[in-house]
Backbone bond lengths (Angstrom), bond angles and torsions (degrees), N, CA, C in turn:
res aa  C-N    CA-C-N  psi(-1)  N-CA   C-N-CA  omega(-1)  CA-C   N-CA-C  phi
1 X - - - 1.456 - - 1.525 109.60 -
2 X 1.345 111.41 119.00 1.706 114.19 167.25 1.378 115.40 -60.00
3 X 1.459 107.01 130.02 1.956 116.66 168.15 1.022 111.74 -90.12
4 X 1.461 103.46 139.30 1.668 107.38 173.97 1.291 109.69 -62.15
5 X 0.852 108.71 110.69 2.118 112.28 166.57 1.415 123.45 -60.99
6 X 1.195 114.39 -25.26 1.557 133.68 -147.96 2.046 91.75 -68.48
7 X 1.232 111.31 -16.50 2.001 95.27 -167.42 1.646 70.13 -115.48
8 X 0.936 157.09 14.67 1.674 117.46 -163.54 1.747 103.33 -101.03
9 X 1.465 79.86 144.37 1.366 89.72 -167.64 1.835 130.92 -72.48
10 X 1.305 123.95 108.74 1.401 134.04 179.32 1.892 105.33 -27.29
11 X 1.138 111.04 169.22 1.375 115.70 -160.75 1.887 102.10 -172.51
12 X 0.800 107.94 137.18 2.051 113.86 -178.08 1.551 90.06 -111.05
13 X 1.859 93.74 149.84 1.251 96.09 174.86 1.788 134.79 -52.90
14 X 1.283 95.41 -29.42 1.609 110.56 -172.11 1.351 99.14 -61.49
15 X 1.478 139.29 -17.92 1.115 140.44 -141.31 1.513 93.66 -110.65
16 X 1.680 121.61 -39.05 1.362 110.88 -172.53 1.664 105.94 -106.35
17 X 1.473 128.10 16.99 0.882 128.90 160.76 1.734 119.97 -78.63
18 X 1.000 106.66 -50.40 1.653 108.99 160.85 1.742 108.54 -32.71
19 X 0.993 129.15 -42.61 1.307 134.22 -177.73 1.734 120.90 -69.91
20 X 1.166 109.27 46.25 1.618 117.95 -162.18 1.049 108.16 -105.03
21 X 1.821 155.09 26.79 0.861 135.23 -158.05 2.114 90.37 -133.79
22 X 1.331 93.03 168.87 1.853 90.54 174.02 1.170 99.12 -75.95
23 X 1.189 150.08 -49.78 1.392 152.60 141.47 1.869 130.51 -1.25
24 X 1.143 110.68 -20.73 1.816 108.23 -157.46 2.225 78.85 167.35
25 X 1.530 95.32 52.90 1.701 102.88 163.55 1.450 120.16 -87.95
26 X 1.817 120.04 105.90 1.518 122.13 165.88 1.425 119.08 -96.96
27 X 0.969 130.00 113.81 1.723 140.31 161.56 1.625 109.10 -69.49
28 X 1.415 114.76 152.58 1.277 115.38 151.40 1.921 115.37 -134.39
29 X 0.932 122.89 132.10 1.109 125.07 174.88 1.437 138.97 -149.20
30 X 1.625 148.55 130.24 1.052 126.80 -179.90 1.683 109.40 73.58
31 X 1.623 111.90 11.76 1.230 112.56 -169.39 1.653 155.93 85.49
32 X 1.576 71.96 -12.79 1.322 99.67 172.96 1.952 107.56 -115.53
33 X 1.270 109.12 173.54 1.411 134.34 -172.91 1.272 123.24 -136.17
34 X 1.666 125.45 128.41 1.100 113.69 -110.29 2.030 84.23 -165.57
35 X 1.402 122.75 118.67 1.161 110.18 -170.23 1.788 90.44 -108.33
36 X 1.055 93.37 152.11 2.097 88.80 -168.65 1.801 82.12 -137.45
37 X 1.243 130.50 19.17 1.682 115.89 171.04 1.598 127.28 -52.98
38 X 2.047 90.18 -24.90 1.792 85.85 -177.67 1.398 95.60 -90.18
39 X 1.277 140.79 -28.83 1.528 135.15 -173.71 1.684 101.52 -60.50
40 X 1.283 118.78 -61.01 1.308 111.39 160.74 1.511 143.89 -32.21
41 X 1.265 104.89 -23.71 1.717 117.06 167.10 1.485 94.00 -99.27
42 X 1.335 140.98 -56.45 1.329 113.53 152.40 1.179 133.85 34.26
43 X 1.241 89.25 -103.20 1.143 120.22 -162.25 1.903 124.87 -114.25
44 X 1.656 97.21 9.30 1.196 125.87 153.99 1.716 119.16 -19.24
45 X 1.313 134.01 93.43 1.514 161.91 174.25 1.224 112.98 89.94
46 X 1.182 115.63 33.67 2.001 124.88 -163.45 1.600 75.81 -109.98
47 X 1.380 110.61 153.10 1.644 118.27 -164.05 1.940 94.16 -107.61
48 X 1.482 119.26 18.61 1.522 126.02 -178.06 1.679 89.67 -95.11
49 X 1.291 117.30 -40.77 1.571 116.39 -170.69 1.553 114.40 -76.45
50 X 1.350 121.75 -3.01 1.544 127.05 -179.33 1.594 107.42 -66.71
51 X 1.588 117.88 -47.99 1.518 107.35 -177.42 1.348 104.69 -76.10
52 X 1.278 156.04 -56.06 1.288 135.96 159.18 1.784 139.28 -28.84
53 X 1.310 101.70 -42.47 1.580 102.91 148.79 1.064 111.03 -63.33
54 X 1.732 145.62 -60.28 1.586 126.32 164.13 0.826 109.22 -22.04
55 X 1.391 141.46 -87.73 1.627 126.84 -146.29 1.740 94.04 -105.27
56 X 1.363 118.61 78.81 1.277 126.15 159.77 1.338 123.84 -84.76
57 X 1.160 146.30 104.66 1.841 143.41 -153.95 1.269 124.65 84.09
58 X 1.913 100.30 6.30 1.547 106.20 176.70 1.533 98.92 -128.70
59 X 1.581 101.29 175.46 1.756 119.52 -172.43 1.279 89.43 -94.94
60 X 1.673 85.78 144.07 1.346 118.98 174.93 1.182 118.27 -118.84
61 X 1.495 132.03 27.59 1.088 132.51 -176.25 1.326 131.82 -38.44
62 X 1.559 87.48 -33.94 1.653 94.76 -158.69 1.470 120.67 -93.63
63 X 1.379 112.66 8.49 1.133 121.86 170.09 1.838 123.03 -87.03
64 X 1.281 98.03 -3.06 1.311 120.46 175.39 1.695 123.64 -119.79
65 X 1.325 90.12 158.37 2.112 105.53 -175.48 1.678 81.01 -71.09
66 X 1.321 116.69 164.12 1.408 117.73 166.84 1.623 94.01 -125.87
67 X 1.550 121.53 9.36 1.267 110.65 161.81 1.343 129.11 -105.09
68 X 0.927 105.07 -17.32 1.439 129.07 157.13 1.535 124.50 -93.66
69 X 1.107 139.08 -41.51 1.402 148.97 150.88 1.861 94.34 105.58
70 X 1.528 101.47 37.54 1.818 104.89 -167.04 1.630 66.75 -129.22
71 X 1.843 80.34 152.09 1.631 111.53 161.89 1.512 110.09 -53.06
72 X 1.569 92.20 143.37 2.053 103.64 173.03 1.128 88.21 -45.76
73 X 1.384 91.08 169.75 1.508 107.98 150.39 2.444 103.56 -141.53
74 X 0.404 101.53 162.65 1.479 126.63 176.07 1.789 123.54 -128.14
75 X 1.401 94.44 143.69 1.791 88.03 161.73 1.571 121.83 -112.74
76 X 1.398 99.66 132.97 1.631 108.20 -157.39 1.401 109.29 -72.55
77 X 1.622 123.70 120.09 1.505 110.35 -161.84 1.679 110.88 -65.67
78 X 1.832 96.71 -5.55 1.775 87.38 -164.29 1.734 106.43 -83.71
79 X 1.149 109.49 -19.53 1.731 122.25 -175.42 1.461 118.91 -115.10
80 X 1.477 112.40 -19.01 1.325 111.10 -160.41 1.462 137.86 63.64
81 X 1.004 104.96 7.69 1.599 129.60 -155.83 2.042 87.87 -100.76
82 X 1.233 103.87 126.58 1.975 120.75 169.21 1.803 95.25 -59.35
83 X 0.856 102.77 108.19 1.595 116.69 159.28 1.510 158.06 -109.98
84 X 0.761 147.80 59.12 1.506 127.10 -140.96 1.561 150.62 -32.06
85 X 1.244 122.48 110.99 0.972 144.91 -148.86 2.012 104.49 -63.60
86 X 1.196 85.50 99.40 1.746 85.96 176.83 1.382 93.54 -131.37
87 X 1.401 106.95 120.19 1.672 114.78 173.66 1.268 116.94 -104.25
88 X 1.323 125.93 27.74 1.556 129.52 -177.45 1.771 106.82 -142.31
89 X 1.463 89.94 22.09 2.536 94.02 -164.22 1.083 95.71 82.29
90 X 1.313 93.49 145.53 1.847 117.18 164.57 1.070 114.04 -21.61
91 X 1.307 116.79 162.52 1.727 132.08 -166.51 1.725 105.38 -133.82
92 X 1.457 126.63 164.86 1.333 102.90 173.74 1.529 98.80 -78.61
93 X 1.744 100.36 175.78 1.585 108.41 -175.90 1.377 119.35 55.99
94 X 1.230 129.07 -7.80 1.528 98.05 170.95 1.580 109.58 -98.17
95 X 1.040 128.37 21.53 1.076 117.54 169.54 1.802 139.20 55.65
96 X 1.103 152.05 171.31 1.159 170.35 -114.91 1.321 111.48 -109.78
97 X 1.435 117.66 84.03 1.475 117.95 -144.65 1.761 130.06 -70.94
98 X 1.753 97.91 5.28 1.107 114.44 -163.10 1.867 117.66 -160.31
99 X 0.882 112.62 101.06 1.644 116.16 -178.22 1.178 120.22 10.58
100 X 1.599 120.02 123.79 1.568 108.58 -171.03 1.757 88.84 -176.09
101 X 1.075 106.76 156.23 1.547 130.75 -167.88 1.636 100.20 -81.88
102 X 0.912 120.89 -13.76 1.648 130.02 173.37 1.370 113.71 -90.86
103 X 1.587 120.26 -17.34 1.092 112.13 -157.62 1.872 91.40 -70.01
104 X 1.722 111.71 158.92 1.066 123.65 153.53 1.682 119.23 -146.60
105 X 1.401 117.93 173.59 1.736 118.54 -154.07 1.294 78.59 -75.69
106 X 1.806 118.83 -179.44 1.763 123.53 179.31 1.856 81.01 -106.40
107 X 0.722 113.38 129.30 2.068 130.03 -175.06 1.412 80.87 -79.20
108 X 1.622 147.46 -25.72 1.684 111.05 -169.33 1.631 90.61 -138.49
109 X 1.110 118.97 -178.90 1.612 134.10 174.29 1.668 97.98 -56.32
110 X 1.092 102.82 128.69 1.894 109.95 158.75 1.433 95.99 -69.09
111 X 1.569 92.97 153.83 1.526 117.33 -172.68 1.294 117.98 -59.96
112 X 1.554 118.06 -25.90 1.366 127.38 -178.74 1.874 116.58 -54.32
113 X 1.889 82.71 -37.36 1.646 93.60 179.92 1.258 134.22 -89.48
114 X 1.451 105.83 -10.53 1.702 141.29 -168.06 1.535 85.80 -67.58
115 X 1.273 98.69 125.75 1.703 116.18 168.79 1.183 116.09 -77.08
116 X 1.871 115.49 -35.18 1.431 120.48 176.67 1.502 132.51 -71.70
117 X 1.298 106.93 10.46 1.186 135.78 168.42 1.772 116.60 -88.43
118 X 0.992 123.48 -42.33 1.624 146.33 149.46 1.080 119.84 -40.80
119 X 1.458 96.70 113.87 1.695 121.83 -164.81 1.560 112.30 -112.00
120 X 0.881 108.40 -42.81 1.852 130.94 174.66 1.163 105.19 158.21
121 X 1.762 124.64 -163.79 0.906 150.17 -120.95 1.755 110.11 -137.53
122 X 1.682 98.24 128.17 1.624 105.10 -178.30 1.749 88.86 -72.04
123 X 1.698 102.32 134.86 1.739 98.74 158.50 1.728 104.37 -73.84
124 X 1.479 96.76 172.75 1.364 116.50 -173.66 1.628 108.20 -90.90
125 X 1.752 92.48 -41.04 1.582 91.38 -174.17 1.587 102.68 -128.95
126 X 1.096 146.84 107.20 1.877 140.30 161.68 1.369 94.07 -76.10
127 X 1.302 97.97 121.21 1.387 114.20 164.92 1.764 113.25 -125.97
128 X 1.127 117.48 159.46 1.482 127.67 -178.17 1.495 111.39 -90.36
129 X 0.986 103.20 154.36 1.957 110.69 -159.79 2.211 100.15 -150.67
130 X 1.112 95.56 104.79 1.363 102.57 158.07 1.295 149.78 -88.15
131 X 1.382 132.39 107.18 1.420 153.89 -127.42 1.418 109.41 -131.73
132 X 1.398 109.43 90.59 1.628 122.99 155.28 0.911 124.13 -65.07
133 X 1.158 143.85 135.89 1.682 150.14 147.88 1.609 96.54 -100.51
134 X 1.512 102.61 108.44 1.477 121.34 -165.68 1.703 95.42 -74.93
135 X 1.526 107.43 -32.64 1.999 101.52 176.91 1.156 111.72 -73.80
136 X 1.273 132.69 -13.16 1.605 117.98 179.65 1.514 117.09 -114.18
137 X 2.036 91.38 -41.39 1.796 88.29 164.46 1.654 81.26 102.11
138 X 0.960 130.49 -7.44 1.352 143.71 161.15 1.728 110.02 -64.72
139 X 1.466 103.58 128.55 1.607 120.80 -167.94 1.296 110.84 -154.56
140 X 1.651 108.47 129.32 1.597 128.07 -176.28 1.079 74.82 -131.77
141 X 1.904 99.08 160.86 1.249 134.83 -157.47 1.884 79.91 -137.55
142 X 1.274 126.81 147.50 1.344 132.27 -165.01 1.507 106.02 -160.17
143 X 1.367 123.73 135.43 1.478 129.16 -177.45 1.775 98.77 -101.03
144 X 1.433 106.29 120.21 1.775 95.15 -179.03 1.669 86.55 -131.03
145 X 1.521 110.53 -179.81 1.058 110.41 -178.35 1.895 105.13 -122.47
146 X 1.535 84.27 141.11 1.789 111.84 -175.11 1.484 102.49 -29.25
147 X 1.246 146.91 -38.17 1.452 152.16 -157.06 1.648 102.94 -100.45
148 X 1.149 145.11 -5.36 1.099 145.74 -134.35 1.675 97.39 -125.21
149 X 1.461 111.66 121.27 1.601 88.94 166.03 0.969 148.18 -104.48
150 X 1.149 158.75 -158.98 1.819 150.32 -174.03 0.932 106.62 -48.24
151 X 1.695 122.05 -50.09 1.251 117.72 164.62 1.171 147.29 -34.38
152 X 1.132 111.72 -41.99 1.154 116.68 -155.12 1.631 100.36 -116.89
153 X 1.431 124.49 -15.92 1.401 137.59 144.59 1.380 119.52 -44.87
154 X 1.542 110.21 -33.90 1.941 127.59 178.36 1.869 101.53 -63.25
155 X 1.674 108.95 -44.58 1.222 98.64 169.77 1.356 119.33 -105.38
156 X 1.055 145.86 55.03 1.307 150.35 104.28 1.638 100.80 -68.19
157 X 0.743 129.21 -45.18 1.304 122.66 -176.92 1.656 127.10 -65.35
158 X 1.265 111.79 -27.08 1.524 122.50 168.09 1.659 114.42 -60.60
159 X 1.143 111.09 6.55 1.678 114.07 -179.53 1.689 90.83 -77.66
160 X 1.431 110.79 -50.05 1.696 128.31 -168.69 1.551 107.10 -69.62
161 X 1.783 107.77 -49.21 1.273 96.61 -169.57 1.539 99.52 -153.67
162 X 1.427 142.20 116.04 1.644 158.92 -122.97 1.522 88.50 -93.79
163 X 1.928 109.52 -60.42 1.343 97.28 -172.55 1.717 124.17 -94.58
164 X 1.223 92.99 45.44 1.494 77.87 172.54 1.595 128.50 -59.37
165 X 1.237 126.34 16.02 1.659 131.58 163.87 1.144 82.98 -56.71
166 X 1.709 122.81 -73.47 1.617 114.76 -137.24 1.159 108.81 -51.27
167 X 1.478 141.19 -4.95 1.619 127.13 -149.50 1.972 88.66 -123.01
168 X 1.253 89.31 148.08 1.246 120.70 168.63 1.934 102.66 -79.24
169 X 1.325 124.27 111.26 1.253 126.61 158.28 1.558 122.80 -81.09
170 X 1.468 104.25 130.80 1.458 118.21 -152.80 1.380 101.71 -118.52
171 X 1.488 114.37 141.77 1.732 99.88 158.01 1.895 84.97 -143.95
172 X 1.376 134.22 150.94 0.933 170.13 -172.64 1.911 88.62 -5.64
173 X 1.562 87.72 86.75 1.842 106.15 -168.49 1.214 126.11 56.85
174 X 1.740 107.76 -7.83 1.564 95.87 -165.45 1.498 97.87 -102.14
175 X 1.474 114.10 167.05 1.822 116.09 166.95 1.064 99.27 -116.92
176 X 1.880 95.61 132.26 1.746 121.04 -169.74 1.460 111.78 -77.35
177 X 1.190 89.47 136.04 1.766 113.34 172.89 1.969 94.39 -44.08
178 X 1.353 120.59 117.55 1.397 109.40 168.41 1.443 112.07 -76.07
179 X 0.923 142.42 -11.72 1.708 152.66 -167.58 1.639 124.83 -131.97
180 X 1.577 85.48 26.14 1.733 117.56 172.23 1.644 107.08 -132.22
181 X 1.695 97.77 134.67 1.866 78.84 168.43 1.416 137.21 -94.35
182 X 1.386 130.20 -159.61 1.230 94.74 -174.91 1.324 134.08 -88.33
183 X 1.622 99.47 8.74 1.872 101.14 171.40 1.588 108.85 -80.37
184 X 1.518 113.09 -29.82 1.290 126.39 -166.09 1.805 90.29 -69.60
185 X 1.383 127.66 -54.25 1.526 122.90 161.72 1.325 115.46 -37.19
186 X 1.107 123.57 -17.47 2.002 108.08 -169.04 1.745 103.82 100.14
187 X 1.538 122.52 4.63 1.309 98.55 -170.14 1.622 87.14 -113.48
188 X 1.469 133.67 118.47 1.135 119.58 171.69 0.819 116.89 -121.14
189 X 1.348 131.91 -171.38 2.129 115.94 -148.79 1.898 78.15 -130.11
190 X 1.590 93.96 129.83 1.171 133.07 -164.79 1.543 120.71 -113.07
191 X 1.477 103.23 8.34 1.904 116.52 -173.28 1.589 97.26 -66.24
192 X 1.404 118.33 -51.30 1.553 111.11 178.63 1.393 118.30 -29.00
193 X 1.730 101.85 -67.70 1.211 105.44 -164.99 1.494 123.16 -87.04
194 X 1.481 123.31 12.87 1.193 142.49 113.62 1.540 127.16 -12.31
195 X 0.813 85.00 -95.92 1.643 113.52 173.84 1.611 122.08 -27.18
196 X 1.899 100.47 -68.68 1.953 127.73 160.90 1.808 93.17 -40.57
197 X 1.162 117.33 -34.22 1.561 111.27 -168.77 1.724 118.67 -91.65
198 X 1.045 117.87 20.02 1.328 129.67 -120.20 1.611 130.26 -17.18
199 X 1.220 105.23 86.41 1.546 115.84 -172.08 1.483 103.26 -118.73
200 X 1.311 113.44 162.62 1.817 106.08 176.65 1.832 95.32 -79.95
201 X 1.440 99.88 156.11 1.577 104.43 175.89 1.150 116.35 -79.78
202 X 1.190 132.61 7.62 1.192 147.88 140.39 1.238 146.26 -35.37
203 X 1.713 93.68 -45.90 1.416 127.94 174.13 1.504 117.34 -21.65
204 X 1.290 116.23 -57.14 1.164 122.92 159.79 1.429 137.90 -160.54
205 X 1.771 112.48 111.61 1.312 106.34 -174.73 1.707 120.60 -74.17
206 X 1.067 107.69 162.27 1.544 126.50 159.62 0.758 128.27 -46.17
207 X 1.858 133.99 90.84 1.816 121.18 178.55 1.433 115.22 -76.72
208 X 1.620 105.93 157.64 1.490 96.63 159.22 1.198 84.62 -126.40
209 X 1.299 120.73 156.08 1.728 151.36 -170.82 1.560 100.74 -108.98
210 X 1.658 129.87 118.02 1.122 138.36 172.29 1.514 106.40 -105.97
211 X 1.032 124.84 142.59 1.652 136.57 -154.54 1.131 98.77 -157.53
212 X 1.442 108.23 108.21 1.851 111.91 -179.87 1.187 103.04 -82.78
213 X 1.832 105.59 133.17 1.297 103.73 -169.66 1.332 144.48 -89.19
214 X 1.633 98.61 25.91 1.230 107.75 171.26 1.319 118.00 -115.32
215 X 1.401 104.55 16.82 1.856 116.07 154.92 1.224 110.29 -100.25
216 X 1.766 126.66 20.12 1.602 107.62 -161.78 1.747 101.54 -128.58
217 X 1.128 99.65 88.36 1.594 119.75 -159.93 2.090 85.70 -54.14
């Protein structure tokens, strides 16, 4: 059964790298993000689950068609036979890479295709976002991702400060659309053209101005 994708929540790489253990296992691939912890008990001391614990909290793109969203496949120079392309040993589910009296069909979707595995979505771009609290003068610097909107930037932001409701979010006098992001606000991330200039992308981040709103006549 296909999942609606349309609410799932964006995610930066730094975020699914922490997730590296057989225990609490995140993949990313094809753009999407992808928790594989129960496939990992699974398939717990079977020598198919070793290349997936390798790259546990990293993308795996490349083990896959990205037009199809199915495993490569390759032709094996020793048989000639279309196979699937696993460059780290077998994987679970793909099965028996070459004619054999054991072989049998996989009775459910391989995990690659399993929707219930699907967590949300690799962003395209993490960019850094700078955050005043105009009453204290207090400022974090925060990595959110390009797709994400004010909103939902407010809670990443509650790590720094709980009530950010009370504050009015500001960008150069104006108050941001909360359910727009921040390019859709007018603030768009400018490290490229930084960079073409040769400046560090650093040069200069994006503030947002917090204004408690019971100083904001």
């Amino acid at each position: 059964m296909e999942r609606d994708e349309k609410n799932l929540e964006y995610f930066l790489p730094s975020e699914v790298v922490v997730h590296n253990k057989p225990e609490d296992c995140w993949v990313s691939y094809l753009g999407r993000v992808y928790n594989l912890t129960d496939l990992c008990k699974s398939w717990k001391d079977r020598p198919e689950i070793k290349p997936i614990l390798l790259f546990a909290g990293k993308d795996i793109s490349h083990w896959f068609d990205d037009s199809t969203g199915d495993i490569r496949h390759h032709v094996d120079p020793r048989t000639g036979a279309l196979v699937p392309y696993c460059p780290h040993g077998p994987i679970p589910d793909v099965g028996i890479p070459e004619p054999s009296s054991t072989w049998r069909p996989l009775d459910r979707l391989p995990w690659w295709l399993d929707t219930k595995y699907l967590i949300g979505k690799l962003t395209k771009n993490p960019r850094p976002c700078r955050i005043i609290n105009m009453l204290t003068t207090k400022e974090a610097t925060i990595w959110v991702c390009e797709e994400e909107t004010v909103r939902k930037i407010q809670e990443r932001f509650a790590f720094f400060n709980s009530n950010y409701a009370d504050y009015l979010w500001k960008s150069d006098d104006k108050i941001l659309d909360l359910d727009k992001t921040l390019t859709e606000n007018g603030i768009p991330d400018e490290r490229e053209l930084f960079v073409n200039c040769g400046l560090p992308d650093d040069f200069y981040i994006p503030s947002i101005l917090c204004y408690y709103k019971d100083s904001v006549k």
